[in-house]
Structures are given as C-alpha cells and as structure tokens.
N, CA, C and O atoms as a Tinker XYZ file with bonds, in Angstrom:
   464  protein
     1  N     58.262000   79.107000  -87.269000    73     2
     2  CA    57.666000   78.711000  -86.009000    64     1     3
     3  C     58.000000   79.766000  -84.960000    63     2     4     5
     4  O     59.080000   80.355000  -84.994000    81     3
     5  N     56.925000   80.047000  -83.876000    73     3     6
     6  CA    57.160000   80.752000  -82.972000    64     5     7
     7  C     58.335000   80.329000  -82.068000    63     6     8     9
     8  O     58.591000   79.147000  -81.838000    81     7
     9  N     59.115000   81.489000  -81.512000    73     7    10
    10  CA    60.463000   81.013000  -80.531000    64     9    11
    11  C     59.782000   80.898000  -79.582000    63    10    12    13
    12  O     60.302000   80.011000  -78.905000    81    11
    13  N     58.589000   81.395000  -78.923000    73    11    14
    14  CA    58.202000   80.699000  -78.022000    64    13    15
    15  C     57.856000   79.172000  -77.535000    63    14    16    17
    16  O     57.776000   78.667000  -76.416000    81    15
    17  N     57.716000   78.742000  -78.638000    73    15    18
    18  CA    57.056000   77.560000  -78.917000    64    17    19
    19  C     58.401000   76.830000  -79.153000    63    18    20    21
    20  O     58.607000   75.773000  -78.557000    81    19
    21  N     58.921000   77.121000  -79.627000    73    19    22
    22  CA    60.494000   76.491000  -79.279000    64    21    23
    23  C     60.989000   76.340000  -77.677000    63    22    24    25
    24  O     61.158000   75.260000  -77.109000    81    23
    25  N     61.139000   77.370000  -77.215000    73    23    26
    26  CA    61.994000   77.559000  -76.325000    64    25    27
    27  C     60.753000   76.303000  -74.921000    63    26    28    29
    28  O     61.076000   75.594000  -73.968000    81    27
    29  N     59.580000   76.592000  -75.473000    73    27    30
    30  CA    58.594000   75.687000  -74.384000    64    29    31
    31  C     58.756000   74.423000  -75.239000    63    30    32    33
    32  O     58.515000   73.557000  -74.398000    81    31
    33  N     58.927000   73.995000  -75.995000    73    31    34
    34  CA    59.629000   72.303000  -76.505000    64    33    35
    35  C     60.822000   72.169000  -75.898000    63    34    36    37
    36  O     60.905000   71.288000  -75.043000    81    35
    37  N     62.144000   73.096000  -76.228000    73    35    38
    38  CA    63.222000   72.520000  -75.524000    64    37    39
    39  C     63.433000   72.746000  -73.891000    63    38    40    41
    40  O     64.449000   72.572000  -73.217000    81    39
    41  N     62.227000   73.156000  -73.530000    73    39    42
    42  CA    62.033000   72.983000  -71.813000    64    41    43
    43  C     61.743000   71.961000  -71.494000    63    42    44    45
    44  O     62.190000   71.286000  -70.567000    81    43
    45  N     60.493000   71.598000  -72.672000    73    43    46
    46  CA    59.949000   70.269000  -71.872000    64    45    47
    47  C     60.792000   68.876000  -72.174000    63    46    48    49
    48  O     61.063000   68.067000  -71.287000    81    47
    49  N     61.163000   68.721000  -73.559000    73    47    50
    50  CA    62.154000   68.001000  -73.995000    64    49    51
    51  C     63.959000   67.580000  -72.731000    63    50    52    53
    52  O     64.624000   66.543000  -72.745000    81    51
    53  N     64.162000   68.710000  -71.949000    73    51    54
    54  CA    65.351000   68.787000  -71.022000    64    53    55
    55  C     64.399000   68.416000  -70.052000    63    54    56    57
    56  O     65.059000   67.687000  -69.312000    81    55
    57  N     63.140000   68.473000  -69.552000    73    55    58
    58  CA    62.066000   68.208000  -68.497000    64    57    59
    59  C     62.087000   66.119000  -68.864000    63    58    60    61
    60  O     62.526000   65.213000  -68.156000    81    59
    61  N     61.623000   66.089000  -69.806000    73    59    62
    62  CA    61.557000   64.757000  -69.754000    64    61    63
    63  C     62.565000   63.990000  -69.855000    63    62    64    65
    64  O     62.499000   62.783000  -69.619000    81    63
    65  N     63.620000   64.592000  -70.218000    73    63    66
    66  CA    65.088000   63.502000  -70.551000    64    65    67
    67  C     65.906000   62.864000  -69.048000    63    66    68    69
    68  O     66.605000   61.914000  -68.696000    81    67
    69  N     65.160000   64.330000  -68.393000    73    67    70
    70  CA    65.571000   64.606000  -67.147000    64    69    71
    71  C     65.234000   63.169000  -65.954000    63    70    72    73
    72  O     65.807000   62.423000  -65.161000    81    71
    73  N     63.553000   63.552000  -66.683000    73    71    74
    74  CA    62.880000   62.270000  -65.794000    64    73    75
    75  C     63.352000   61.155000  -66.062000    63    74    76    77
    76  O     63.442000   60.338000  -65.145000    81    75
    77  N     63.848000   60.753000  -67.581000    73    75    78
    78  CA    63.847000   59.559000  -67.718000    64    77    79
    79  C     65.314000   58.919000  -67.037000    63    78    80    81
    80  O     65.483000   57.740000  -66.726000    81    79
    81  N     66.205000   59.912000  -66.913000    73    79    82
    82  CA    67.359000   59.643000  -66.508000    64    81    83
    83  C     67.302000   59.322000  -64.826000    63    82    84    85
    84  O     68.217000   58.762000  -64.223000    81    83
    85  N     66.207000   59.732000  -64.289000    73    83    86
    86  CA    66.222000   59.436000  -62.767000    64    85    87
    87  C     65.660000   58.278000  -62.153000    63    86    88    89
    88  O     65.920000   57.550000  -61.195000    81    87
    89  N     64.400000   58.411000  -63.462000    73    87    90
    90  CA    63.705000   56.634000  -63.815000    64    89    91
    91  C     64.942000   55.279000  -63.848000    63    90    92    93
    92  O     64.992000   54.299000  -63.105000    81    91
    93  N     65.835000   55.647000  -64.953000    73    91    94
    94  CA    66.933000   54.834000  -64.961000    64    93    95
    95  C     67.558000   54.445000  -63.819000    63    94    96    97
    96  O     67.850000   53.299000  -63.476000    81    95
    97  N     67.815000   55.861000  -63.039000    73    95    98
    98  CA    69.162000   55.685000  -61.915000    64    97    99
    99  C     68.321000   54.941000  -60.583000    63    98   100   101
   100  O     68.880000   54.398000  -59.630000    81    99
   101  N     66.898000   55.063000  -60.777000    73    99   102
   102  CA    66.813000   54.573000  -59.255000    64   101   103
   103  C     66.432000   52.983000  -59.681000    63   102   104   105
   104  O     66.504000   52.043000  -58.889000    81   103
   105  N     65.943000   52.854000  -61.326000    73   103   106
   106  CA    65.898000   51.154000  -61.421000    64   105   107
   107  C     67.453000   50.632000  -61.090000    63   106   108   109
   108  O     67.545000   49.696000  -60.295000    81   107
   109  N     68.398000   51.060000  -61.526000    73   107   110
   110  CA    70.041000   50.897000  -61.079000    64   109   111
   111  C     69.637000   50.684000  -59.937000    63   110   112   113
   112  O     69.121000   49.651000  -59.511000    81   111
   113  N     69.919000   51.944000  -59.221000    73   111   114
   114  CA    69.958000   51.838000  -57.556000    64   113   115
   115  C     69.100000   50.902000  -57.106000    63   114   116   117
   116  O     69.640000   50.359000  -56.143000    81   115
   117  N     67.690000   50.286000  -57.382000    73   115   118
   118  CA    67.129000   49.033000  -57.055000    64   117   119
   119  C     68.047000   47.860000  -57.159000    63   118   120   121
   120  O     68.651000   47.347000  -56.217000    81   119
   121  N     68.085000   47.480000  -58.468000    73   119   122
   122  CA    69.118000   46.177000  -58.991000    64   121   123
   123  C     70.335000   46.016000  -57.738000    63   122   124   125
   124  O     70.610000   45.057000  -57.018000    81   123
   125  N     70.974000   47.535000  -57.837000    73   123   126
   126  CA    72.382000   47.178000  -57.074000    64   125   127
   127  C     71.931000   46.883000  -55.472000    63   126   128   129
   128  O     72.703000   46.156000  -54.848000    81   127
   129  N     70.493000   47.494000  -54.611000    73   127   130
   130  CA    70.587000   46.954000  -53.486000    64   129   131
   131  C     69.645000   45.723000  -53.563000    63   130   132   133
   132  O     69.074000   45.367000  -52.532000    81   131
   133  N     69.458000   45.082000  -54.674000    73   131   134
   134  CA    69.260000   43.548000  -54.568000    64   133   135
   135  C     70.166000   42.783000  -54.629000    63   134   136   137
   136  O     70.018000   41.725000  -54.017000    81   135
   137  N     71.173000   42.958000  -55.220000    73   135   138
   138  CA    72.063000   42.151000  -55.695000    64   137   139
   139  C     73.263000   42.167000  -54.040000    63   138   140   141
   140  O     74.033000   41.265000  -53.710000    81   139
   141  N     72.970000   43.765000  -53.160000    73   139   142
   142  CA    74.137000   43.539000  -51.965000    64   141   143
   143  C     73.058000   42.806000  -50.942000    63   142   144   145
   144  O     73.552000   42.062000  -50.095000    81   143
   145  N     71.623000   42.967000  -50.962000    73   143   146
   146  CA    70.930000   41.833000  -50.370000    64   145   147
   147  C     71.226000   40.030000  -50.380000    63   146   148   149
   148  O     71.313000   39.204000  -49.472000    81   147
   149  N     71.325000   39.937000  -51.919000    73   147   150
   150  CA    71.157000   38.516000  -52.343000    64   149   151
   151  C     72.819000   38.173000  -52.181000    63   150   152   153
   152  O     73.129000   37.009000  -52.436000    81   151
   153  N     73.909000   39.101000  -51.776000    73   151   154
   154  CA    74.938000   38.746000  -51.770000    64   153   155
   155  C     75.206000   38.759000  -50.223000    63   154   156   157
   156  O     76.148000   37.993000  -50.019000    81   155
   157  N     74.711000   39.379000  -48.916000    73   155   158
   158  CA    74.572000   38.929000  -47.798000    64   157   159
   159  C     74.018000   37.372000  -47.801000    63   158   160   161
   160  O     74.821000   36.569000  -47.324000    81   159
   161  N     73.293000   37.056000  -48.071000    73   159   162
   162  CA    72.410000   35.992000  -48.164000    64   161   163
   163  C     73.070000   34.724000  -48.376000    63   162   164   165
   164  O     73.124000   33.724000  -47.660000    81   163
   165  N     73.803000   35.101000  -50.072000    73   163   166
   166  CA    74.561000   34.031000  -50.487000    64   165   167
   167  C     75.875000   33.722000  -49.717000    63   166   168   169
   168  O     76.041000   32.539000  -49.422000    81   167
   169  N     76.495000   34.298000  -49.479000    73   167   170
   170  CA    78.125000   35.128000  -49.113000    64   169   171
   171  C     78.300000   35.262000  -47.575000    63   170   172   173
   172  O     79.212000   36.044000  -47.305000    81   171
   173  N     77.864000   34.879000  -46.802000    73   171   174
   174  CA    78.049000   35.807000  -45.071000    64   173   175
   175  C     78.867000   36.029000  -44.896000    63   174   176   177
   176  O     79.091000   37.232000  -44.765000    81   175
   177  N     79.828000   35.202000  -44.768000    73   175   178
   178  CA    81.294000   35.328000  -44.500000    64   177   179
   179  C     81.918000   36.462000  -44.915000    63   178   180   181
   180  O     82.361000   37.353000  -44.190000    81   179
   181  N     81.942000   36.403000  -46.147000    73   179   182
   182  CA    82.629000   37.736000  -46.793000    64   181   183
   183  C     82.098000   38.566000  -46.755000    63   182   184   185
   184  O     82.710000   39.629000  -46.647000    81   183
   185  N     80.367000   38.561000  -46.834000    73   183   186
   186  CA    79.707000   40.014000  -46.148000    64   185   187
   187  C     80.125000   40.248000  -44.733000    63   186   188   189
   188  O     80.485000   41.422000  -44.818000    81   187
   189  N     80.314000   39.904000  -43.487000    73   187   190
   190  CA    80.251000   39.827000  -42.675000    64   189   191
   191  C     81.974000   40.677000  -42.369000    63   190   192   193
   192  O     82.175000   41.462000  -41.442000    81   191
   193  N     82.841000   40.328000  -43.225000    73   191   194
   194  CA    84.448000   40.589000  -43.380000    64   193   195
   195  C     84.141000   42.296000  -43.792000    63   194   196   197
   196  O     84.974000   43.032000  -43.262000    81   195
   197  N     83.340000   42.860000  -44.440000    73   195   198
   198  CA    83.058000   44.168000  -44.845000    64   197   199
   199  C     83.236000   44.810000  -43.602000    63   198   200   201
   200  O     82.984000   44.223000  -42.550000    81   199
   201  N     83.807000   46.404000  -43.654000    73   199   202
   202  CA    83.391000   47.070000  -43.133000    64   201   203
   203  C     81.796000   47.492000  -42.841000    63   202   204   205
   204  O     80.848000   47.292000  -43.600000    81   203
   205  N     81.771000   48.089000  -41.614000    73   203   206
   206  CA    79.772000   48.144000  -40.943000    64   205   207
   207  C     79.800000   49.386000  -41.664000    63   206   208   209
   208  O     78.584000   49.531000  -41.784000    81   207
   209  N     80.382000   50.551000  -42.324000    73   207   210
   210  CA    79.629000   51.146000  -43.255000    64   209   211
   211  C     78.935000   50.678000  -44.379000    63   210   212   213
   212  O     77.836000   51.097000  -44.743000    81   211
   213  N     79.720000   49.639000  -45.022000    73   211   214
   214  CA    79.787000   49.072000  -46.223000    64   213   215
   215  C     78.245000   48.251000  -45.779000    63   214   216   217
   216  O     77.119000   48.447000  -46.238000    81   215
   217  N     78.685000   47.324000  -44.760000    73   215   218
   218  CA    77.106000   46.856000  -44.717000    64   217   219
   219  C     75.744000   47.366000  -44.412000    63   218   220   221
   220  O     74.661000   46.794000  -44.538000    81   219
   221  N     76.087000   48.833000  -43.888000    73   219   222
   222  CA    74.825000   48.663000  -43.575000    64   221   223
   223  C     74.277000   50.098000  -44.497000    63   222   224   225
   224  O     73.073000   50.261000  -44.696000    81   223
   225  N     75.226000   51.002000  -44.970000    73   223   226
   226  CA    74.830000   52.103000  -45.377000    64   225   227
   227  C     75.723000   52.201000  -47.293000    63   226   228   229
   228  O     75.115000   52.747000  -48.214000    81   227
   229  N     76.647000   51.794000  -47.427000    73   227   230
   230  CA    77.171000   51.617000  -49.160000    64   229   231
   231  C     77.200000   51.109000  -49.668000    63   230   232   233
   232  O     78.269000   50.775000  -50.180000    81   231
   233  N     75.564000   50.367000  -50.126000    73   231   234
   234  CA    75.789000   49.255000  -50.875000    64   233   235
   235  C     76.410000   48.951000  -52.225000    63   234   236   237
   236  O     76.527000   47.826000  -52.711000    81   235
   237  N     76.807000   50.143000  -52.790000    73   235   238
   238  CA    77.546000   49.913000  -54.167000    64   237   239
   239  C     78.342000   49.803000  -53.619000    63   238   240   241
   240  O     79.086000   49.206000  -54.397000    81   239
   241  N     79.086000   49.982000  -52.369000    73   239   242
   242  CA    80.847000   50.083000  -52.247000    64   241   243
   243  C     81.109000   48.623000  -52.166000    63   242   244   245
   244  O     82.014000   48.026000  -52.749000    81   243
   245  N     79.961000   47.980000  -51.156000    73   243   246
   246  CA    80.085000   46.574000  -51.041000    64   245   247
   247  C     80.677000   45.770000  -52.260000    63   246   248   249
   248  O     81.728000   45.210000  -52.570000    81   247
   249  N     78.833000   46.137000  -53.029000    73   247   250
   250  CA    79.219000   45.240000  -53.979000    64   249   251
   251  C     80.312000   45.566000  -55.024000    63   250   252   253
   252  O     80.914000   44.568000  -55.419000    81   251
   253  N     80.675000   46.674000  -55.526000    73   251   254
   254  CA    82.174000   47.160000  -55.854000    64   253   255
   255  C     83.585000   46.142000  -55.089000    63   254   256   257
   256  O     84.660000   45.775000  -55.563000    81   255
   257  N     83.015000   45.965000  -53.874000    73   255   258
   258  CA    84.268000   45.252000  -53.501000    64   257   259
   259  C     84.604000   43.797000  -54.014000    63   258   260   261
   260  O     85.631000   43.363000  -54.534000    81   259
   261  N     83.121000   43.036000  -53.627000    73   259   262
   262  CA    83.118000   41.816000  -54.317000    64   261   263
   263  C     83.757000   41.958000  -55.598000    63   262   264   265
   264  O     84.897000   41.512000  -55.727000    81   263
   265  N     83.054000   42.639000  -56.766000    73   263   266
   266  CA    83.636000   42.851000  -57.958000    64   265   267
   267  C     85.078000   42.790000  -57.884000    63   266   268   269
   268  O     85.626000   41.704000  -58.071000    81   267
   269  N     85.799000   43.881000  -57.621000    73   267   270
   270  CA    87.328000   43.772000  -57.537000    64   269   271
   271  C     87.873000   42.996000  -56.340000    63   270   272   273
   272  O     89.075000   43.063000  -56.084000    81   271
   273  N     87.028000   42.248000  -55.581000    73   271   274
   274  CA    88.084000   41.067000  -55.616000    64   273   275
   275  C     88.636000   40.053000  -56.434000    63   274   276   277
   276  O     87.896000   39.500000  -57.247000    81   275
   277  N     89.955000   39.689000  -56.332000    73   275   278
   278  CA    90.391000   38.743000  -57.298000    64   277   279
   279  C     90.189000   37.275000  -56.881000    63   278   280   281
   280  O     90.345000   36.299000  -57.615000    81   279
   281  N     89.768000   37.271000  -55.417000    73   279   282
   282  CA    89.420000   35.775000  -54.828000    64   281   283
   283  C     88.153000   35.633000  -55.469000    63   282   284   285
   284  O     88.318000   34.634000  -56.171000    81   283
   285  N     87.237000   35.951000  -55.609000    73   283   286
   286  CA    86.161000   35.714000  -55.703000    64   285   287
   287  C     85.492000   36.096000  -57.084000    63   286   288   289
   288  O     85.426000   37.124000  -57.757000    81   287
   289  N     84.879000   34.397000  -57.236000    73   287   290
   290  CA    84.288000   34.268000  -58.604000    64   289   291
   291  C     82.926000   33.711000  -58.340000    63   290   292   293
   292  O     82.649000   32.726000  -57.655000    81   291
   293  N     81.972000   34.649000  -59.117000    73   291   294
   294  CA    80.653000   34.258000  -59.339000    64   293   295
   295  C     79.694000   34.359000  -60.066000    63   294   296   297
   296  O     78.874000   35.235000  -59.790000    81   295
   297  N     79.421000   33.288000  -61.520000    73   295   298
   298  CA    78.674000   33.784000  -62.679000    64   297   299
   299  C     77.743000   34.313000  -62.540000    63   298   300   301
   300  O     77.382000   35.240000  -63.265000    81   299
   301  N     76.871000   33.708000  -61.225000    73   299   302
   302  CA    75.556000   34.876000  -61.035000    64   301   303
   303  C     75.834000   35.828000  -60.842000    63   302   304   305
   304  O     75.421000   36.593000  -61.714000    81   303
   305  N     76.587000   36.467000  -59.799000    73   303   306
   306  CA    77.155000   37.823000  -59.668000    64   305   307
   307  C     77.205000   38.540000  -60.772000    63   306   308   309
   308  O     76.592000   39.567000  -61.063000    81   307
   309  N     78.072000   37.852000  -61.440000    73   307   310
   310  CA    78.311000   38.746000  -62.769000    64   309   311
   311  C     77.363000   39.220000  -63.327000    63   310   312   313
   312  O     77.120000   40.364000  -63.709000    81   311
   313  N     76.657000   38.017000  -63.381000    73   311   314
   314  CA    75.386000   38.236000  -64.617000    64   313   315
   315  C     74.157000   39.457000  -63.753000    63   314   316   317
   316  O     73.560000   40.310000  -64.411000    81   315
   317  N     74.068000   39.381000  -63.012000    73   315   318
   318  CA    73.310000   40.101000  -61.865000    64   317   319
   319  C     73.727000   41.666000  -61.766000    63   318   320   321
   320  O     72.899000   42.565000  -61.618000    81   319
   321  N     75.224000   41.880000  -61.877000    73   319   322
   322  CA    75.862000   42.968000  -61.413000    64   321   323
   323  C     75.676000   43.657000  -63.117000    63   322   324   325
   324  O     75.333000   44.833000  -63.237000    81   323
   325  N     75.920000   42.865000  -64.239000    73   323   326
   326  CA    75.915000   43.052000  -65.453000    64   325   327
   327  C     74.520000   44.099000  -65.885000    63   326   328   329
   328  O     74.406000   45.232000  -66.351000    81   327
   329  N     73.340000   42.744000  -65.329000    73   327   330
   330  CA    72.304000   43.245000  -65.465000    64   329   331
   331  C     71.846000   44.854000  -65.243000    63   330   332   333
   332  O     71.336000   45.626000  -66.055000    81   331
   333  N     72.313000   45.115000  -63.494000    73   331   334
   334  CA    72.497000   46.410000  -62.807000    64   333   335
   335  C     72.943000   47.557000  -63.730000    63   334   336   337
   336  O     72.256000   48.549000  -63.973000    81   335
   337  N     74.149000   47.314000  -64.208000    73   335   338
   338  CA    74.662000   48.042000  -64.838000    64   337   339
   339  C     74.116000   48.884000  -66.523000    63   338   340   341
   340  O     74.618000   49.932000  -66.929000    81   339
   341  N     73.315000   48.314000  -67.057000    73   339   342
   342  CA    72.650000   47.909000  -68.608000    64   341   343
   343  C     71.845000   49.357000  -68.811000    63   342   344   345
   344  O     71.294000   49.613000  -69.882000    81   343
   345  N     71.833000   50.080000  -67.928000    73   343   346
   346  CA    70.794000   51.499000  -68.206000    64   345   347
   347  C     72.491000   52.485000  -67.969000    63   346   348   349
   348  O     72.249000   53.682000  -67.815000    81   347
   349  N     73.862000   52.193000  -67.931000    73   347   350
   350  CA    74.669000   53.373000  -68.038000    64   349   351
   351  C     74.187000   54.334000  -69.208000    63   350   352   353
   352  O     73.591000   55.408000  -69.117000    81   351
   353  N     74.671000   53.549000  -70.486000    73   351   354
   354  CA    74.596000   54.209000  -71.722000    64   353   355
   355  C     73.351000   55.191000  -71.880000    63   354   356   357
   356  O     73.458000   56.409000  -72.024000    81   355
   357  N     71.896000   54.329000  -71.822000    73   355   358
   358  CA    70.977000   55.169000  -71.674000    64   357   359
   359  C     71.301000   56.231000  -70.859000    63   358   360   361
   360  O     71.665000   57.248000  -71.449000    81   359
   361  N     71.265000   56.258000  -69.683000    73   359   362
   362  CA    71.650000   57.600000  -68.945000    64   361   363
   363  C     72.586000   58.398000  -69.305000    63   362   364   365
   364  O     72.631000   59.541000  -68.850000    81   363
   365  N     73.525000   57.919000  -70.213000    73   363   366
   366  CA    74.163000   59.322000  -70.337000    64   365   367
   367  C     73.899000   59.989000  -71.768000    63   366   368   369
   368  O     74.436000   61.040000  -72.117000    81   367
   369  N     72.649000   58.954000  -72.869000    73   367   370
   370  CA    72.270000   59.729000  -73.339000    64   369   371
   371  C     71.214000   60.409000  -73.082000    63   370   372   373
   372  O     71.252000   61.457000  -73.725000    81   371
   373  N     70.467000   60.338000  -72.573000    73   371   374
   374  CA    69.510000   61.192000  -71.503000    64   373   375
   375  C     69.901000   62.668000  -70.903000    63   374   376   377
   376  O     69.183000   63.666000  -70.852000    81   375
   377  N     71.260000   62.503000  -70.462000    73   375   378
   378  CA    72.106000   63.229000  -69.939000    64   377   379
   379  C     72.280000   64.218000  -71.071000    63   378   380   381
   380  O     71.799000   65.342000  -70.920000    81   379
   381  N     72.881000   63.935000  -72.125000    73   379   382
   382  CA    73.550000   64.589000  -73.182000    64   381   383
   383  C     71.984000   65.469000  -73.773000    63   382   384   385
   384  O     71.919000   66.697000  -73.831000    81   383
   385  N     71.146000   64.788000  -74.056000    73   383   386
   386  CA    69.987000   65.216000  -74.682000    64   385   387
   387  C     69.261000   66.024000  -73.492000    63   386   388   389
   388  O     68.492000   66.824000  -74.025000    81   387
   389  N     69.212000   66.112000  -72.290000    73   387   390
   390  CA    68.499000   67.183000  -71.749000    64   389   391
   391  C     70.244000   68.398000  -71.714000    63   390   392   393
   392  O     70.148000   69.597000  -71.975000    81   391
   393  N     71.043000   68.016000  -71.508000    73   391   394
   394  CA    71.824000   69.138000  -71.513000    64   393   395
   395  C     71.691000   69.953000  -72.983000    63   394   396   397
   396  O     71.635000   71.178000  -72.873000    81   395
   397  N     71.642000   69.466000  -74.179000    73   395   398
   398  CA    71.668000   69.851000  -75.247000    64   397   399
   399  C     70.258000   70.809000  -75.393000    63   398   400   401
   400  O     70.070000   71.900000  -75.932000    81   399
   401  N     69.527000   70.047000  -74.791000    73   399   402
   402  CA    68.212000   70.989000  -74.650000    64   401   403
   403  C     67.970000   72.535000  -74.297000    63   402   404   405
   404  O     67.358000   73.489000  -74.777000    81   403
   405  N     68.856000   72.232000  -73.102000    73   403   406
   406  CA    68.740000   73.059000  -72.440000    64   405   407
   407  C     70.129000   74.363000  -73.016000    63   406   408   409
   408  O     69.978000   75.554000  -72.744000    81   407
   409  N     70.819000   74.086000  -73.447000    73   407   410
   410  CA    71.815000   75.092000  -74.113000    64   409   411
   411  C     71.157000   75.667000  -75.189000    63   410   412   413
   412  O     71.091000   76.877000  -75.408000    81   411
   413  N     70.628000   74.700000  -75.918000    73   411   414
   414  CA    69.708000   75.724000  -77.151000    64   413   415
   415  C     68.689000   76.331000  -76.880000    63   414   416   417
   416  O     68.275000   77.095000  -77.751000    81   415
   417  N     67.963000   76.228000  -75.674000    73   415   418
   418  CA    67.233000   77.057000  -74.953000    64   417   419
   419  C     67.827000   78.207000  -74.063000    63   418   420   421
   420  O     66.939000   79.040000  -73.887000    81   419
   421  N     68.605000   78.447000  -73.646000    73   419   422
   422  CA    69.385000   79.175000  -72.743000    64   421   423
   423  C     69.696000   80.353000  -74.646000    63   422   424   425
   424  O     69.235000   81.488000  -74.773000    81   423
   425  N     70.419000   79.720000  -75.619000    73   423   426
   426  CA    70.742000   80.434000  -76.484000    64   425   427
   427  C     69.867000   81.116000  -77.031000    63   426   428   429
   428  O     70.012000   82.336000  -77.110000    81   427
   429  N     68.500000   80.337000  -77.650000    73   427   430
   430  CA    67.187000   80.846000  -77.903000    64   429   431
   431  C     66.910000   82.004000  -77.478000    63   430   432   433
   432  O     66.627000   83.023000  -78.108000    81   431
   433  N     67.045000   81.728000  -75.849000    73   431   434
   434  CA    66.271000   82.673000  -75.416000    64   433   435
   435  C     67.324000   84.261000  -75.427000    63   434   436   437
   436  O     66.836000   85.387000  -75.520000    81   435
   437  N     69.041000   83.912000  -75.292000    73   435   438
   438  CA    69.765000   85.312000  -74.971000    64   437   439
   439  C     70.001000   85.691000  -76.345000    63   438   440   441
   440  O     70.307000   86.884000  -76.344000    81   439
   441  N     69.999000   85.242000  -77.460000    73   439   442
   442  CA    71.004000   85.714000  -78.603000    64   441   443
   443  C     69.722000   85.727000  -79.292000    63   442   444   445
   444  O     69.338000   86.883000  -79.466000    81   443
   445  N     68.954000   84.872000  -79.728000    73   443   446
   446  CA    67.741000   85.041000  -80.503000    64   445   447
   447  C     66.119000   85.576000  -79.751000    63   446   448   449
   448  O     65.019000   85.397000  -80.274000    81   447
   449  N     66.226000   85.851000  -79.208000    73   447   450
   450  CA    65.458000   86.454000  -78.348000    64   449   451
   451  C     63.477000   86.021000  -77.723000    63   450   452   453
   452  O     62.444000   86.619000  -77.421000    81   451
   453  N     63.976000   84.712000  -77.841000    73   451   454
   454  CA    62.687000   83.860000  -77.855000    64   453   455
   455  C     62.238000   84.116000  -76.563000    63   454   456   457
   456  O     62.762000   83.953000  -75.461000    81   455
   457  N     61.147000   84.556000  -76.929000    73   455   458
   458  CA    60.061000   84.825000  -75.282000    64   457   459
   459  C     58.952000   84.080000  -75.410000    63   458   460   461
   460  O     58.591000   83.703000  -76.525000    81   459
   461  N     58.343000   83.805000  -74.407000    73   459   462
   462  CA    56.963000   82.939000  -73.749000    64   461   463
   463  C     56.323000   83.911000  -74.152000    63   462   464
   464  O     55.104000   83.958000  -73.989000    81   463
C-alpha cells in the first residue's frame, strides 16, 4: 500500500478520534451542568452555602463538593452524577487511539518516508 495513503488514514483516523472525544466531553459537560442546575433547585440551602464562584461560574467544583461531602446523601445524585461520568473510559480511549495515530504518522512520515 501506498505511504501516502497511510499516512492520510492515520490523519484522518487521529481527526476523528479527536472529534469523538470532544463529542463525549461536552455530552459530560452537559450532564454535569444539569445535574449543578437540578441540584440548586433541589438543595438551596446548601447551594446557597457555596462559594459565588462555585455558583455561578464552577459547576463541577460545586457539584464535586456535594459529592465529597460526608453530610450529604442522595441516590439521585448519585445515580445522576454516575450517569455524567459513563463516557470517562470512552474518552480516554479515544484519547489513546488518536494519540497512537498520530505517532505512527509522525514516524511514517520521518523514518519511513511517507509523502502525500
């Protein structure tokens, strides 16, 4: 097979792993500012006890806090925060597979000399 034709697969291959990993992080980043929404909502009090960074600009820190509190127990939470969490793994194989991509392309192209 042509190294060109390689080296333009493991571009596009690190191109899409790429996307899919950002696809992931911003469905995350959705979940987690529903869950510091639905936890103002549920919670005032203890939202309200947050620092005004926390409320109004870090919503993972927030909800990070709830989490490691030891006062506070809540199966929805959990299950909610759980949910949030469920695309790590994917992302870091996403991660691994566009980096991998991209090293055997970087190599392709200096040591074996694959050109476009």
């Amino acid at each position: 097979m042509n190294g060109g034709v390689m080296l333009q697969g493991l571009v596009l291959i690190a191109v899409f792993a790429a996307g899919y990993v950002t696809v992931l992080k911003f469905n995350e980043d959705r979940r987690i500012r529903d869950l510091a929404f639905w936890l103002r909502r549920t919670h005032p009090q203890r939202w309200e006890a947050l620092p005004w960074i926390m409320q109004k600009a870090d919503r993972l820190g927030a909800v990070e806090s709830f989490r490691q509190d030891p006062e506070f127990h809540d199966a929805e939470f959990d299950s909610r925060y759980a949910a949030a969490k469920t695309t790590r793994r994917r992302q870091g194989v996403g991660l691994v597979v566009a980096g991998i991509a991209i090293v055997l392309a970087v190599f392709g192209y200096q040591v074996l000399g694959w050109r476009v």
